[in-house]
C-alpha positions in Angstrom: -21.6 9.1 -8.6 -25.0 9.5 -9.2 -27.4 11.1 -6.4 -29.2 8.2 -5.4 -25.4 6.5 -4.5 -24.5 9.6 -3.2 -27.7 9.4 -0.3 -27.5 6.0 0.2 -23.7 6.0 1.4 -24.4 6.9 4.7 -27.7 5.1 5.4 -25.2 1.8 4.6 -22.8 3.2 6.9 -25.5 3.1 9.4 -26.6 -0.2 8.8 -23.2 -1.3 10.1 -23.6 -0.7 13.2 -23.8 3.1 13.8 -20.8 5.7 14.2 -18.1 3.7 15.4 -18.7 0.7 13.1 -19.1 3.0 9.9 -16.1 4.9 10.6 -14.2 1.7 11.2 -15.2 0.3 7.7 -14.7 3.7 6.2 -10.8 3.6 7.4 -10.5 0.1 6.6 -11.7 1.0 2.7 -9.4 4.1 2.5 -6.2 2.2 4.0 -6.4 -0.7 1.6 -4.7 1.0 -1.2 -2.0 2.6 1.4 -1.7 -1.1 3.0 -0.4 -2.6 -0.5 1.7 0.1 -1.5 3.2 0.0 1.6 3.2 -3.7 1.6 4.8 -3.9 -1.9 7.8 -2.0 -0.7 8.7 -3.6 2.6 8.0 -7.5 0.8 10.6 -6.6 -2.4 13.0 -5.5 -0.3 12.9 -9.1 1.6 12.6 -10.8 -1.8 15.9 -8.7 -3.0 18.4 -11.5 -2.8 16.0 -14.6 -4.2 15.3 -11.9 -6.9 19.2 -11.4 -7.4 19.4 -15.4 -8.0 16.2 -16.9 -9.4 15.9 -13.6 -11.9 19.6 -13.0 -12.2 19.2 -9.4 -11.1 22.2 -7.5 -10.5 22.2 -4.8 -7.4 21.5 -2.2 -10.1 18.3 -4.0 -11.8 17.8 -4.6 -7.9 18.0 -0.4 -6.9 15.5 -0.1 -10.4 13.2 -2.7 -9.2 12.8 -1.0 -5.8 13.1 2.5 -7.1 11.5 2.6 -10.5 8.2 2.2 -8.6 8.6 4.8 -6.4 9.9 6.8 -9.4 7.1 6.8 -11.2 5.1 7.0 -8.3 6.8 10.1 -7.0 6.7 12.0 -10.5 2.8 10.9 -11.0 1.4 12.2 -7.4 1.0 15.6 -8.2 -0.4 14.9 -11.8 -3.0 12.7 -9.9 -3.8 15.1 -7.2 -4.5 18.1 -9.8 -6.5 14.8 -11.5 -8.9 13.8 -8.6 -9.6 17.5 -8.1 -11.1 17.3 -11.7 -12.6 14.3 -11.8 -13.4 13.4 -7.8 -11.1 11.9 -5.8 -13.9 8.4 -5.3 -13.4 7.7 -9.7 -9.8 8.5 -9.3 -9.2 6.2 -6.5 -10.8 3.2 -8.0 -8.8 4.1 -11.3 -5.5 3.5 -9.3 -6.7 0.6 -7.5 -7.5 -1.1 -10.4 -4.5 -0.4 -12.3 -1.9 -1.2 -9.3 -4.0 -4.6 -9.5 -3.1 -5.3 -13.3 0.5 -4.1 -12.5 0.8 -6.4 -9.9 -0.5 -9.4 -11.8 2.4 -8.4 -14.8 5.4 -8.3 -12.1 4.4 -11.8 -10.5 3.9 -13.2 -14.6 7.5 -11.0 -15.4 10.1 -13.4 -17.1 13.0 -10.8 -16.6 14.3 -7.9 -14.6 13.4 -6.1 -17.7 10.0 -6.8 -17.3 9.6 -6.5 -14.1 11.0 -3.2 -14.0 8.7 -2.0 -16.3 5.8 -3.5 -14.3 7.1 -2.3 -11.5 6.7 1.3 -12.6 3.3 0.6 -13.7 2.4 -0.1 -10.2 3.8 3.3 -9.0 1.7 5.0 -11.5 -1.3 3.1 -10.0 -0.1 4.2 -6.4 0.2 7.7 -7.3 -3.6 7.5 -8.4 -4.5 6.2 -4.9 -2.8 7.5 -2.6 -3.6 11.4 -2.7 -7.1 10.8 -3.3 -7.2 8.0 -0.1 -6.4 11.1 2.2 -9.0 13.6 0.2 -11.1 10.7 1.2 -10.3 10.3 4.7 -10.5 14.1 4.9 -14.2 14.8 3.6 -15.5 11.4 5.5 -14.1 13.1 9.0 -15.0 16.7 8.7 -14.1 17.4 12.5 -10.6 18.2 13.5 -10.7 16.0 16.5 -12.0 13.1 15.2 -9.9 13.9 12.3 -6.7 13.5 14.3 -7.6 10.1 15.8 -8.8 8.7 12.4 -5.2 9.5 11.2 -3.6 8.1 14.1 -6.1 4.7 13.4 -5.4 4.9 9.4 -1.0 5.0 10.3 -1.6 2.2 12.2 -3.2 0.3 9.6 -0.7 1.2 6.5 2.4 0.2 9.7 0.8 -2.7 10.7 0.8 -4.2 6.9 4.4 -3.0 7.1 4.9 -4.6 10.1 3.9 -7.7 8.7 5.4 -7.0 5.2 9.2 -8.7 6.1 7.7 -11.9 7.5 5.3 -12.8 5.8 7.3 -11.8 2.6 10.3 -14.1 3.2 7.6 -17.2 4.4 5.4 -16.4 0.9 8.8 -16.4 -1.2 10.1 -19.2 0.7 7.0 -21.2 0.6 5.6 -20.4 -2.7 8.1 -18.5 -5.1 8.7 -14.7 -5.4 5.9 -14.1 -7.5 3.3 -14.9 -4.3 4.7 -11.3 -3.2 2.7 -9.8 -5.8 -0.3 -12.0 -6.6 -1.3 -11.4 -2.8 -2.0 -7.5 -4.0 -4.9 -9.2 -6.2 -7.3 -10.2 -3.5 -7.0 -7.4 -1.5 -7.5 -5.1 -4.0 -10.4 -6.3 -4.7 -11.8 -5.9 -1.5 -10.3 -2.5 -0.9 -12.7 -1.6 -4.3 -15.3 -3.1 -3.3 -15.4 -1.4 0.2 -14.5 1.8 -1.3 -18.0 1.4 -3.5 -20.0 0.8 -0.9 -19.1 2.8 2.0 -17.6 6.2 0.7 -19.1 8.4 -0.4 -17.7 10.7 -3.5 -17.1 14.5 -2.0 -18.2 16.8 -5.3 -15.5 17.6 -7.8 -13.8 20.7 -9.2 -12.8 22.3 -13.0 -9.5 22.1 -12.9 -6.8 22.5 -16.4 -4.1 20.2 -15.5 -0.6 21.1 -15.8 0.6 18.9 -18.4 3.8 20.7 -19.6 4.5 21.0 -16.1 4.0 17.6 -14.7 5.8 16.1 -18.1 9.1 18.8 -17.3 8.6 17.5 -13.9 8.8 13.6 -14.7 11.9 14.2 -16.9 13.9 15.2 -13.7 13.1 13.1 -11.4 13.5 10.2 -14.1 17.3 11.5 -14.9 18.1 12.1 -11.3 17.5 8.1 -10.5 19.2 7.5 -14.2 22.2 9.3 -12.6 22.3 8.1 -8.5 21.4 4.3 -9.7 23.6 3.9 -13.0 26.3 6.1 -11.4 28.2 3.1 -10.0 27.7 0.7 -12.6 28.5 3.0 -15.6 31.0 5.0 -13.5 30.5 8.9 -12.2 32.0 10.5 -15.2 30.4 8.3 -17.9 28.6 10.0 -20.9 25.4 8.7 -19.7 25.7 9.8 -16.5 27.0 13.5 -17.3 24.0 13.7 -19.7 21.2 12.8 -17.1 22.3 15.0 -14.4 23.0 17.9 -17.7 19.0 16.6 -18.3 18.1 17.4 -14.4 19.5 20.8 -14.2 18.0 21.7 -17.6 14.3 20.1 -16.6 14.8 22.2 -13.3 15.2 25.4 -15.1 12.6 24.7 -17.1 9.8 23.9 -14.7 11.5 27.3 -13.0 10.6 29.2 -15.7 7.2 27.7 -16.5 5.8 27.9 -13.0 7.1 31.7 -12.6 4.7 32.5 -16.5 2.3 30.2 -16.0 -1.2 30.7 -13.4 -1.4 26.6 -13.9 0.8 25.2 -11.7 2.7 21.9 -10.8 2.7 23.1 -7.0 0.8 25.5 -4.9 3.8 27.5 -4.3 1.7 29.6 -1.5 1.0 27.0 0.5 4.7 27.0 1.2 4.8 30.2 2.7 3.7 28.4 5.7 6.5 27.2 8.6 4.0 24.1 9.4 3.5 23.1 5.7 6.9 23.1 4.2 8.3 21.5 7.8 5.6 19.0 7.0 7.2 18.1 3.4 11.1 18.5 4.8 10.3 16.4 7.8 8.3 13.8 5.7 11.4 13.8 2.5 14.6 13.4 5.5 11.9 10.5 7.2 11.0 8.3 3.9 15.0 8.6 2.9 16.3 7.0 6.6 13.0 4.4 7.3 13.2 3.1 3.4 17.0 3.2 3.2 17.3 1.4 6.3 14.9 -1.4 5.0 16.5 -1.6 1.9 20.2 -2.1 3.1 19.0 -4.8 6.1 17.1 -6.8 3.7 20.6 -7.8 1.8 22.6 -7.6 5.2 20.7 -10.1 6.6 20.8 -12.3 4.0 23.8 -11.6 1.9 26.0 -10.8 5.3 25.0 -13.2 8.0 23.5 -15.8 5.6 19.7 -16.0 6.6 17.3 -17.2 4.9 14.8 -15.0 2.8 11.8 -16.1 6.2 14.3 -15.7 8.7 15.0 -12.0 7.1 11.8 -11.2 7.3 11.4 -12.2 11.0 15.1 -10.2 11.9 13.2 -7.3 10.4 10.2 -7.1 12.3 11.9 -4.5 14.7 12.0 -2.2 11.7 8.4 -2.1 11.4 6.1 -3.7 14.4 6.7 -1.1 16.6 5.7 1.7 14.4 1.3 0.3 14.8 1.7 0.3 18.5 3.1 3.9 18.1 0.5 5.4 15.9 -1.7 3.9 18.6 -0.1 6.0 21.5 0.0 9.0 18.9 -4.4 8.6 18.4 -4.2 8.7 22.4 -1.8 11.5 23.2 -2.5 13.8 20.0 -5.0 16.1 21.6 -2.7 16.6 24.4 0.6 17.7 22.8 1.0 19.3 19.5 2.5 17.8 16.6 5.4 20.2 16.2 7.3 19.3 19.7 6.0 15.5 19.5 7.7 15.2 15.4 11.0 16.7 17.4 11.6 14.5 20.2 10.8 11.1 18.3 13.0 11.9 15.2 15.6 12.8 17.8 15.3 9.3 19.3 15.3 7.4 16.0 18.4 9.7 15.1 20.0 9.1 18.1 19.2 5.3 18.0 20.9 5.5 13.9 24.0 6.9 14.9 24.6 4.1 17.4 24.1 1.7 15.0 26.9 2.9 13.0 28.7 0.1 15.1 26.9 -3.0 13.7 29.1 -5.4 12.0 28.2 -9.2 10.7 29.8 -10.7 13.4 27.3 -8.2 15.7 24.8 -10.6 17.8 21.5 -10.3 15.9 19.4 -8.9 19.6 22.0 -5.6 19.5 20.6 -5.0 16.0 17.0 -5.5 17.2 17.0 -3.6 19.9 18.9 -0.5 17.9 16.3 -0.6 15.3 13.6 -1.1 17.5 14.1 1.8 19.3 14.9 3.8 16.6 11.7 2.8 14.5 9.4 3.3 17.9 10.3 7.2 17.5 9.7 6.3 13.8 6.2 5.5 14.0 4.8 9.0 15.9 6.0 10.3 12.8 3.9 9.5 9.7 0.1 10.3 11.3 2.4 13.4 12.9 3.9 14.8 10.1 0.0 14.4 7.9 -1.4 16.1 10.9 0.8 18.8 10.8 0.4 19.3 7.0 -3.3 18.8 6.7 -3.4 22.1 10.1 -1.5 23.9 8.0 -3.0 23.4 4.3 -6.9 23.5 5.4 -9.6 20.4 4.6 -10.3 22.7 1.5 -6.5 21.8 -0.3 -5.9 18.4 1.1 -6.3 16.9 -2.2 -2.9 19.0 -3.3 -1.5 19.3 0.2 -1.6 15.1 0.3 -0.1 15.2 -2.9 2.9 17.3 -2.3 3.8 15.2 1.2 3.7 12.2 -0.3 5.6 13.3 -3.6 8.2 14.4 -1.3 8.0 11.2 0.8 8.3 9.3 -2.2 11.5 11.2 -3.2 13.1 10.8 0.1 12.3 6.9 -0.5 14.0 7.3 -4.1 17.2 9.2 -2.9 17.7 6.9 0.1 17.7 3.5 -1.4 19.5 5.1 -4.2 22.3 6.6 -2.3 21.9 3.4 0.3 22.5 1.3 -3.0 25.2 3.7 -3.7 27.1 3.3 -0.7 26.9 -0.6 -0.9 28.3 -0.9 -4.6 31.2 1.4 -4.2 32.6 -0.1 -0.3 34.6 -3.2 0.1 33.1 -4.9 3.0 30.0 -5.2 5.1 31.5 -3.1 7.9 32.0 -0.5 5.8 28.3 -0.6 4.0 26.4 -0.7 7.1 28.0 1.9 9.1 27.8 4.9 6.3 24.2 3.4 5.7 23.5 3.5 9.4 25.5 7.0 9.8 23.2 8.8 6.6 19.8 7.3 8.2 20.9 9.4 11.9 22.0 12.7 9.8 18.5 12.5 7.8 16.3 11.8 11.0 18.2 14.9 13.2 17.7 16.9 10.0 14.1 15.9 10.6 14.0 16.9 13.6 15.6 20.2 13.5 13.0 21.0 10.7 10.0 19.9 13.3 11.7 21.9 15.9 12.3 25.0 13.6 9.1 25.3 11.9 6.2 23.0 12.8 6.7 23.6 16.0 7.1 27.7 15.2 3.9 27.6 13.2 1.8 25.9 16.2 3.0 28.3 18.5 1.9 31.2 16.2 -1.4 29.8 15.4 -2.0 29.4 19.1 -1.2 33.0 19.7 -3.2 34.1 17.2 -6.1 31.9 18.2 -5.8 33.1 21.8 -5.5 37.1 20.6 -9.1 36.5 18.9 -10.7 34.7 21.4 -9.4 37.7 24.0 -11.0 40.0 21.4 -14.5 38.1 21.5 
């Protein structure tokens, strides 16, 4: 970005309207590329059973047209964080956006599961450009904790509005205009999203960084063979060849990236950031959440469809439960976030969307459609105090100086909790008999991973606060 962009940025902000409408368009820039990866996810899982019959996917091409985005997604993020330290988070930003736009336009043009597998994964690799550098971004534009914490709270409940949306209008665009709509609706607002992003943020200054390469290539490799292994598993059968060989690949990959990051002073992750309670609760809380909230979209996309014979629209609409609560949560979390810390808040509302799970573990197809809604609703209203929680927590505990790499790790380990879940989700559906079988192991993982959640909230956020609190109030007794 050249100096006269950088000065100008926030003399256009200004022209909007001063503070409030600048920051307004600056979220609504920085949450596009969120909105359609978000969007993506929650309108293929609607489209799953039209995809089964006009494409004559099977429920493994299925899991590998959900998951191979997030797989290459996942095993790019960290590459891309160590990327937009190097070359500014603005450039690498725009590179993603523009490449999840291409991607998008080759999945709705695919002519095969084949192909849209393949495209599918070139959309992740797009999303994993984006989406660390959208947080850097958000980070440098709101310097100031407090205004920090509500911009958060505002950006959530941007991102899980479009995912409250994503099921409905999903099924009425794949009902009304073919499957393909799904993905040709990423090209407009990409656009904008670039657009804004051009004109309203401005490009924090960039660092010399040596990328990992060995690193992030060792790390790719096991990540790729662990969804080889958990999605092929049922098809090929546990103790095929195939199978033995990609989890033999994992273990191998793992002791390889063991050995590399204990040589090397390049590394794939900042290891000392770890040693933090509130950071690594951050990434456990964030890994157990992804795995129960995408696994339970996956699995009630085909129920509702497959199960209790509704239409792809009238999916959509049966799933809004899942997701249109989560906005009006991240509302109430901007509100009540300076008043409660994000430790004990993460704690109580994964222990209501746990406790909400394990009830469901009693839904069945002949179970009255309003007992499913109310079980997801409430379980997905605990659900959406989470996400602008858990970032909170994460970007306390990192600093603003290592949000690039702190956003990177979360949402690496996010993605991977979305990977494992509608893998082992997909899993438990090929390998049980009956619906009443599927849906209550589904329903009985999601509870175990949200209380798992929440005893990770309880155990470390929640220590951390409490310790940076003390220490706080020790120097300020000092002064």
């Amino acid at each position: 970005m050249t100096t006269a962009e950088t000065s100008a940025a926030p003399a256009d902000g200004a022209r909007t309207g001063g503070p409030n409408a600048s920051s307004g368009l600056k979220i609504a820039a920085l949450a596009t590329g969120f909105v359609m990866a978000t969007l993506d996810v929650t309108i293929v899982n609607v489209a799953g059973a039209t995809l089964q019959e006009r494409l004559g996917a099977g429920l493994t091409q299925l899991t590998w047209i959900v998951d191979g985005y997030i797989l290459t997604f996942a095993s790019l993020l960290m590459l891309a964080g160590g990327l937009a330290n190097r070359r500014g988070p603005k450039t690498v930003y725009m590179w993603g956006m523009g490449l999840f736009i291409l991607a998008s336009l080759a999945c709705a043009l695919s002519p095969s599961p084949e192909v849209l597998i393949a495209a599918r994964m070139l959309q992740g690799a797009g999303a994993a450009l984006f989406m660390p550098s959208s947080l850097s971004l958000l980070v440098s534009s709101f310097p100031e904790k407090r205004q920090r914490t509500r911009m958060l709270g505002l950006w959530s409940a941007i991102v899980a509005g479009s995912s409250g949306v994503g099921p409905t209008l999903g099924g009425l665009m794949v009902s009304a205009f073919g499957w393909q709509s799904i993905f040709l609706i990423n090209l407009p607002i990409g656009v904008i999203g670039m657009l804004m992003t051009k004109r309203f943020i401005t490009a924090p200054e960039s660092h010399a960084q040596k990328l990992a390469v060995p690193g992030h290539l060792i790390w790719i490799v096991a990540l790729a063979a662990v969804s080889f292994a958990l999605i092929e598993g049922p098809q090929l059968g546990w103790a095929a060849p195939a199978v033995i060989a990609a989890y033999a690949v994992a273990v191998v990959a793992a002791v390889l990236l063991v050995v590399r990051e204990r040589r090397s002073e390049n590394l794939v992750m900042p290891w000392t950031l770890f040693s933090s309670a509130g950071f690594s609760g951050a990434n456990l809380v964030g890994f157990f959440f992804n795995f129960a909230l995408f696994g339970t979209i996956f699995m009630l996309g085909l129920f509702f469809q497959h199960a209790q014979g509704a239409s792809p629209f009238v999916a959509g609409l049966e799933l809004i439960p899942i997701t249109i609560l989560s906005p009006l949560a991240n509302v109430v979390y901007s509100r009540i976030s300076g008043r409660f810390a994000n430790g004990p808040l993460l704690t109580v509302f994964l222990l209501v969307a746990g406790a909400a799970s394990l009830v469901m573990t009693a839904v069945s197809p002949s179970t009255p459609y309003w007992m499913i809604a109310i079980g997801i609703g409430v379980a997905n209203l605990g659900a959406g105090i989470v996400s602008p929680g858990m970032t909170a927590a994460l970007v306390d505990a990192a600093g603003p100086a290592h949000a690039n790499v702190a956003g990177s790790v979360l949402n690496a380990n996010r993605q991977i909790g979305s990977l494992v879940g509608i893998a082992v989700i997909g899993v438990v559906l090929h390998s049980t008999s009956d619906w009443d079988t599927g849906v209550s192991v589904s329903f009985l993982l999601v509870g175990v991973m949200y209380l798992l959640g929440s005893l990770c909230a309880w155990r470390l956020i929640t220590r951390h606060e409490r310790r940076e609190s003390a220490l706080a109030g020790a120097a300020a007794a000092r002064a």
